[in-house]
KOLPADREN-684502 format. One record per atom (N, C-alpha, C): residue in three letters; x negated, y negated, z. Coordinates in steps of 0.02 Angstrom, whole numbers, padded with zeros to 5 digits, always signed. Layout:
N
ALAXYZ...
This chain:
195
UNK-02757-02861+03861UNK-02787-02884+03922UNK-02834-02830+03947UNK-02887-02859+03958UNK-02934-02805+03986UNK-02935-02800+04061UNK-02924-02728+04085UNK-02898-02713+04165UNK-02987-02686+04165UNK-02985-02681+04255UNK-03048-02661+04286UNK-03040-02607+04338UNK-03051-02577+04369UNK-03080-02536+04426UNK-03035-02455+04406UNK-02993-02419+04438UNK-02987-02357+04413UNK-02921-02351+04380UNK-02914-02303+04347UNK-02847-02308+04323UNK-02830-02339+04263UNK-02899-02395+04250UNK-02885-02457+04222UNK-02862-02440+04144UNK-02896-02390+04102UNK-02857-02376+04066UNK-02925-02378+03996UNK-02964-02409+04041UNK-03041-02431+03990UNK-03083-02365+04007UNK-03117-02365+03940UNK-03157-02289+03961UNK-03201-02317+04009UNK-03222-02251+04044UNK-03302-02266+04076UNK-03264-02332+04136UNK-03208-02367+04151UNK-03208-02425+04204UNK-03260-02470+04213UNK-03298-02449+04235UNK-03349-02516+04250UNK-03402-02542+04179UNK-03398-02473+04170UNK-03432-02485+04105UNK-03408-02499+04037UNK-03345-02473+04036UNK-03308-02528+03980UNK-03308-02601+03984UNK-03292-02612+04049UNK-03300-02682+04064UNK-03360-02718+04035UNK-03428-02669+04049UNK-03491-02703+04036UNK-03512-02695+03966UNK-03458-02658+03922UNK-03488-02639+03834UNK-03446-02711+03826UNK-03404-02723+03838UNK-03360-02742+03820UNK-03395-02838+03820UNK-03439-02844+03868UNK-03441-02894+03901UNK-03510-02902+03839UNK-03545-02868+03848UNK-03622-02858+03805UNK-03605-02870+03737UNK-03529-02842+03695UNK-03505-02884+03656UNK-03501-02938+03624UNK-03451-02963+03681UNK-03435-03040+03673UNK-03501-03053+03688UNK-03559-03063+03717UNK-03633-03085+03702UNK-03663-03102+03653UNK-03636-03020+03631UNK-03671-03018+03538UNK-03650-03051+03492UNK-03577-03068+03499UNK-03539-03121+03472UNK-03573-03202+03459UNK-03576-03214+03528UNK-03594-03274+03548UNK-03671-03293+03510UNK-03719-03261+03513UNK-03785-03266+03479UNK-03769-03261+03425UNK-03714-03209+03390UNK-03742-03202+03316UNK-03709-03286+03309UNK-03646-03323+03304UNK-03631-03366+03299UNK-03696-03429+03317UNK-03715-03405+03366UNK-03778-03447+03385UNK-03811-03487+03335UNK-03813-03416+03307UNK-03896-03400+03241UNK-03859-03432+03184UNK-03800-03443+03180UNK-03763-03471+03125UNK-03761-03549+03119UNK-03747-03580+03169UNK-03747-03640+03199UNK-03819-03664+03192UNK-03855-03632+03199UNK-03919-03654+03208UNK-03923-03671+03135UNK-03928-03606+03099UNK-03929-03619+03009UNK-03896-03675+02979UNK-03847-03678+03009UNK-03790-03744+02983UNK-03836-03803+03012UNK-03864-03844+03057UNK-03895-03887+03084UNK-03948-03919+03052UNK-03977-03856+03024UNK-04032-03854+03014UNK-04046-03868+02925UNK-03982-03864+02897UNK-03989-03870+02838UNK-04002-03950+02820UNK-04012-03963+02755UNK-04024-04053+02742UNK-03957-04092+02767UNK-03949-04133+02755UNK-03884-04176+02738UNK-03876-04182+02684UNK-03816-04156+02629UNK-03829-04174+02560UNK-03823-04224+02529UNK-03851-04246+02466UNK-03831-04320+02451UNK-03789-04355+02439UNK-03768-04425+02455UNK-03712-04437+02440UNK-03669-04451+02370UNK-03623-04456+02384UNK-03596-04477+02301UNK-03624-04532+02244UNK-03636-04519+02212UNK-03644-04575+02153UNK-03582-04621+02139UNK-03612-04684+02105UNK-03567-04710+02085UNK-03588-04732+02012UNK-03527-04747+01963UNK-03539-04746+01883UNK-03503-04814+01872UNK-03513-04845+01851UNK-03494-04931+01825UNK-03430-04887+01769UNK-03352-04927+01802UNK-03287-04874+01755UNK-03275-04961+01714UNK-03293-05021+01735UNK-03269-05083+01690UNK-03251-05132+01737UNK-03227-05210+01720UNK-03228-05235+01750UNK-03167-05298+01721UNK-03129-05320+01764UNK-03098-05360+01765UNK-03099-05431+01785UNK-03066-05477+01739UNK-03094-05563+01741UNK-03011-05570+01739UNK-02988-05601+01794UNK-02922-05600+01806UNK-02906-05700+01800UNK-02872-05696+01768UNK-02839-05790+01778UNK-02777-05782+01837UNK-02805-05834+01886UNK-02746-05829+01908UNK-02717-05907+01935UNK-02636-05916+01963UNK-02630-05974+01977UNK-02660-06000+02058UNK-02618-06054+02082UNK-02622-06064+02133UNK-02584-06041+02154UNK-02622-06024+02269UNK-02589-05977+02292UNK-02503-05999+02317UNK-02432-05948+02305UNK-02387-05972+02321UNK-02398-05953+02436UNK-02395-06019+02450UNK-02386-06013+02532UNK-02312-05964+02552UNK-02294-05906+02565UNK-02245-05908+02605UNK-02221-05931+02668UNK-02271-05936+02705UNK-02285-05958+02795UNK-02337-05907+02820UNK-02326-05913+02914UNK-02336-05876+02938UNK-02282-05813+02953UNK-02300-05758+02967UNK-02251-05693+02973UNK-02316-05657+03023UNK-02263-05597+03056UNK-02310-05586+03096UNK-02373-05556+03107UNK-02402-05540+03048UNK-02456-05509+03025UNK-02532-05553+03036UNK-02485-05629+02994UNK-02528-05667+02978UNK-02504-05726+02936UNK-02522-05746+02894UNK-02500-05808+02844UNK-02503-05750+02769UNK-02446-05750+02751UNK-02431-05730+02693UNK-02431-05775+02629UNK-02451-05759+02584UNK-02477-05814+02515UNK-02478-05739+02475UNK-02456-05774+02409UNK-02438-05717+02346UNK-02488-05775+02295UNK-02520-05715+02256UNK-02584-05753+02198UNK-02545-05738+02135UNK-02512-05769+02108UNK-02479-05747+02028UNK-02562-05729+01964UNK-02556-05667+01947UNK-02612-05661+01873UNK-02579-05688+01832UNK-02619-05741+01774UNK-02590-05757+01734UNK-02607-05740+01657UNK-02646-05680+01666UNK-02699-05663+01614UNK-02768-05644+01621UNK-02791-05631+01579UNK-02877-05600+01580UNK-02886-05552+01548UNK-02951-05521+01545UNK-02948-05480+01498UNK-03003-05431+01571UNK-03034-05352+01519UNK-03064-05300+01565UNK-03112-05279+01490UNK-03167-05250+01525UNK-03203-05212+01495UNK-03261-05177+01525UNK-03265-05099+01490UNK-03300-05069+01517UNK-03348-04998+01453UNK-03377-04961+01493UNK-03405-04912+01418UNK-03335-04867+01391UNK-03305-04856+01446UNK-03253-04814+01377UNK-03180-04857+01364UNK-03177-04896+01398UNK-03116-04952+01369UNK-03112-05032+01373UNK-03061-05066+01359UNK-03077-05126+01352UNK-03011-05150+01343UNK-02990-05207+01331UNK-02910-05235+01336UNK-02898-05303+01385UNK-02830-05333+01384UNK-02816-05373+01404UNK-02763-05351+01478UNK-02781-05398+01530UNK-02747-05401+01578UNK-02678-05439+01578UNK-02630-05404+01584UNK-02563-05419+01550UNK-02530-05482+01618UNK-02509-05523+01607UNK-02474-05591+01634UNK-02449-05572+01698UNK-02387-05580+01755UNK-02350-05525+01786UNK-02370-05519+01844UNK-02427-05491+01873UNK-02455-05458+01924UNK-02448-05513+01984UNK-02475-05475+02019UNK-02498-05545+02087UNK-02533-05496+02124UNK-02551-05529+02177UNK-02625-05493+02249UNK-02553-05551+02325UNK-02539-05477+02366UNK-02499-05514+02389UNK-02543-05507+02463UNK-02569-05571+02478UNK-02616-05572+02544UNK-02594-05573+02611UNK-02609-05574+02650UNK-02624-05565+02720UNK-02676-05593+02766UNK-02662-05688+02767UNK-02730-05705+02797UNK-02717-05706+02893UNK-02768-05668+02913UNK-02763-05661+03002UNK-02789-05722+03008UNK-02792-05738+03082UNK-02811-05821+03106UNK-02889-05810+03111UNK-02907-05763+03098UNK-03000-05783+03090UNK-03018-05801+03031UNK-02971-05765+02978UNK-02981-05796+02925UNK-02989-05710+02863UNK-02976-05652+02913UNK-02992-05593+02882UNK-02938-05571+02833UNK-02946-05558+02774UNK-02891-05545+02712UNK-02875-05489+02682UNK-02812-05472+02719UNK-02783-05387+02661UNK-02767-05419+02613UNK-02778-05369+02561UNK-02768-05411+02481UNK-02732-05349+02488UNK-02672-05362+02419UNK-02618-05306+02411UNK-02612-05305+02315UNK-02664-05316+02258UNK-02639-05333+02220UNK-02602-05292+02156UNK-02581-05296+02124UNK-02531-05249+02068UNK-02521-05298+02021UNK-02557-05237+01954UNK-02557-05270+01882UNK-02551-05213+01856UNK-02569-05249+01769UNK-02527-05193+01715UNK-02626-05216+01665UNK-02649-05182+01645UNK-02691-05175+01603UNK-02674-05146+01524UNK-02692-05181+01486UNK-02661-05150+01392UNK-02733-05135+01369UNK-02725-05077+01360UNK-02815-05062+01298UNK-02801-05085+01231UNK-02850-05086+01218UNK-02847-05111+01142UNK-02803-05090+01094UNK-02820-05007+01113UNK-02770-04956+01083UNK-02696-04971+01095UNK-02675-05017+01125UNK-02601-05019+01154UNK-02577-04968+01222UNK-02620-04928+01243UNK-02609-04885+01309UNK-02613-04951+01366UNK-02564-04933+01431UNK-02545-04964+01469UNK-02579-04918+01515UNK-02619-04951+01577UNK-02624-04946+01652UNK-02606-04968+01703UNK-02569-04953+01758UNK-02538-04969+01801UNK-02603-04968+01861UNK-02601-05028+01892UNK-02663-05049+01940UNK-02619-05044+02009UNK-02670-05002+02050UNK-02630-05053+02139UNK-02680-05049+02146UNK-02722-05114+02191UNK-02788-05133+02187UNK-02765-05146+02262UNK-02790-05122+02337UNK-02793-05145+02429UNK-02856-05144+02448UNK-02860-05173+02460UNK-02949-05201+02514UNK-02931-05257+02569UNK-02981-05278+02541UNK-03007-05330+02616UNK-03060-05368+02592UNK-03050-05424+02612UNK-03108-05480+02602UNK-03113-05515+02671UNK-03174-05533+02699UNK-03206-05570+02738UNK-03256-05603+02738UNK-03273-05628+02781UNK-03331-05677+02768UNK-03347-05726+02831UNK-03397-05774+02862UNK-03419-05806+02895UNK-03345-05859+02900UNK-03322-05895+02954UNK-03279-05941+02962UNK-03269-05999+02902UNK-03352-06039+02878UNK-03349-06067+02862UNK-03329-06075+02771UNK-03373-06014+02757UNK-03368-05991+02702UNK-03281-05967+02689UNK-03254-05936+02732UNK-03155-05913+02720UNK-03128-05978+02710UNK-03155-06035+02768UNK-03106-06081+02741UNK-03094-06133+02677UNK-03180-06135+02666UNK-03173-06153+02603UNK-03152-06127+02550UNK-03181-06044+02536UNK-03150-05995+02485UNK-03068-05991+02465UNK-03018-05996+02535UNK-02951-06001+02548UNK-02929-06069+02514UNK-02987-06136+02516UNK-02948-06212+02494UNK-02960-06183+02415UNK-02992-06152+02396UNK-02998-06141+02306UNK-03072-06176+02309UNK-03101-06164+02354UNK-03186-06217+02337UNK-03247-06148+02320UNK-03286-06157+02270UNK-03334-06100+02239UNK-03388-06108+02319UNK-03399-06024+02337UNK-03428-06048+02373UNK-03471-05967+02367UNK-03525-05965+02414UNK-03606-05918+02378UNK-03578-05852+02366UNK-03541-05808+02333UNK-03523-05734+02352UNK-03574-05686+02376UNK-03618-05679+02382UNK-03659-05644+02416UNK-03625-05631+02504UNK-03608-05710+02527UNK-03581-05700+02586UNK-03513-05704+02604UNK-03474-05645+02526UNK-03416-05634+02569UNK-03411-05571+02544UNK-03375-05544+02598UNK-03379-05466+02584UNK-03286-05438+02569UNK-03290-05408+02505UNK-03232-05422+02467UNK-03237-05341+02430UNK-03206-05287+02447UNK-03207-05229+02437UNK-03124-05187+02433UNK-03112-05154+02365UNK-03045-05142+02375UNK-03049-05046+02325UNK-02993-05028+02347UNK-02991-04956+02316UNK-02918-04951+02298UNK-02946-04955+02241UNK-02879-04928+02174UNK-02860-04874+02153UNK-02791-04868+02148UNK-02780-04807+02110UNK-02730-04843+02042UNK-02733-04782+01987UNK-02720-04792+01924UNK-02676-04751+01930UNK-02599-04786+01852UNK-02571-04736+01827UNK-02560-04747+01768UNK-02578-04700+01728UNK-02582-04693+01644UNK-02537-04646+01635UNK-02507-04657+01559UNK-02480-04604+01513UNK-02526-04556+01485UNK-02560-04590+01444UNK-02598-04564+01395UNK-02655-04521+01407UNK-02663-04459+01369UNK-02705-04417+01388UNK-02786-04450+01383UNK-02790-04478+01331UNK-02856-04493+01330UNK-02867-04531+01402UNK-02848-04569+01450UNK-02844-04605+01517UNK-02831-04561+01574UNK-02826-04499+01567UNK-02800-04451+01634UNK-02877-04465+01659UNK-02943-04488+01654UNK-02976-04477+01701UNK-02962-04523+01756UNK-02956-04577+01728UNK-02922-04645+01817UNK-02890-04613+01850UNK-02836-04555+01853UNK-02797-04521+01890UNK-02843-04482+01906UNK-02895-04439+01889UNK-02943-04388+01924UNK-03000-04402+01954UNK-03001-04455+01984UNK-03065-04481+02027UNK-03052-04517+02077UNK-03112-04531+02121UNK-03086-04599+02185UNK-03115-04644+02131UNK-03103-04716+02158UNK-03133-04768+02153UNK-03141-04828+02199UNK-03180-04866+02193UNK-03192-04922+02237UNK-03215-04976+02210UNK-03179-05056+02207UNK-03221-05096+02175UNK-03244-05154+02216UNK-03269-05198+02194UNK-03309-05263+02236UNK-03271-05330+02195UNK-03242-05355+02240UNK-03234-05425+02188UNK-03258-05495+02225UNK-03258-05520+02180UNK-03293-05601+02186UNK-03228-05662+02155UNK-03196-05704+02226UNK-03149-05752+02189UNK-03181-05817+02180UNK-03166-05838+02145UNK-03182-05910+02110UNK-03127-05931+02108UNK-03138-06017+02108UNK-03074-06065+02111UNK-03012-06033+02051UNK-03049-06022+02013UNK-02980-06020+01945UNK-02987-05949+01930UNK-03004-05890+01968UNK-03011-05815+01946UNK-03046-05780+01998UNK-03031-05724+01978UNK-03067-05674+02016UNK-03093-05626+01958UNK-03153-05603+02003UNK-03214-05556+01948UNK-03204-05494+01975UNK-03175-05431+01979UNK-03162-05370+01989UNK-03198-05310+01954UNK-03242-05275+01998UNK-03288-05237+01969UNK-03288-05159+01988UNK-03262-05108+01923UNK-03232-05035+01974UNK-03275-04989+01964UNK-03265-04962+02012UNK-03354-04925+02003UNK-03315-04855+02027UNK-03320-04781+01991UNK-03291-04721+01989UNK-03351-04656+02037UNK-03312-04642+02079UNK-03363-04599+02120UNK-03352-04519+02119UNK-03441-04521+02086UNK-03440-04442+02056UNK-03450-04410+02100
């Protein structure tokens, strides 16, 4: 604690006070001059994104559970499909489902989990969460199973992977984010890896 007037214990008293003070000044500007530099620099660019493959999923019709309090719950059974991309390729294994979440506007957490086989026989473990929305009119038809323009629905989800195999440790070392498009009898799933 810095004391003041005599006695105080600071050299010089008044004038310790005032080195002391001229200091913290000097402080304050040089930080100044720093801040300024930081401000002043670009914004750097943002991330890229690299096309990692893409998935063509079969799936059935949706099972209704009801309403719950979230929303109206409905589970999508996969019943197959296949994936391909530049460094792999394979079949989308039977099993999975996208377990939804429709709110009363019509806005959709998707929850989905699958198993992917490469050609090679290596297994990937998918959890695929987003969100799809879209104009009123366009959800309710999309929701009856009716093809309707994808441009105007906005359908965005971020996956994470789990592999064994060494040649596949990169899905575990990156983000990702993909875009999908549903159609009456499938969904088109597209993962795009951000460098």
């Amino acid at each position: 604690m810095l004391m003041t007037g005599r006695g105080s214990g600071v050299a010089g008293g008044k004038e310790g006070v005032v080195t002391a003070r001229l200091a913290c000044l000097a402080t304050l500007v040089v930080l100044a001059g720093h801040l300024q530099v930081i401000r002043a620099q670009d914004v750097p660019p943002p991330p890229q994104l690299e096309f990692a493959f893409e998935v063509r999923a079969q799936v059935a019709d949706p099972t209704v559970v009801g309403e719950v309090p979230a929303g109206t719950r409905r589970i999508i059974d996969i019943t197959g499909g296949t994936f391909e991309g530049p460094r792999l390729r394979g079949v989308l294994m039977p099993g999975g489902a996208d377990w939804q979440i429709i709110r009363e506007d019509g806005f959709t957490e998707v929850d989905a989990r699958y198993t992917l086989r490469t050609d090679d026989g290596h297994l990937i473990y998918v959890s695929n969460v987003g969100i799809r929305h879209a104009p009123p009119d366009v959800l309710r038809r999309l929701n009856a199973g009716e093809a309707v323009d994808q441009s105007q629905v906005y359908f965005r989800t971020v996956p994470r992977f789990e592999v064994a195999a060494p040649e596949l440790q990169w899905l575990m070392r990156s983000i990702f984010i993909a875009t999908g498009e549903r159609y009456p009898n499938g969904v088109i799933i597209r993962y795009w890896r951000v460098s």
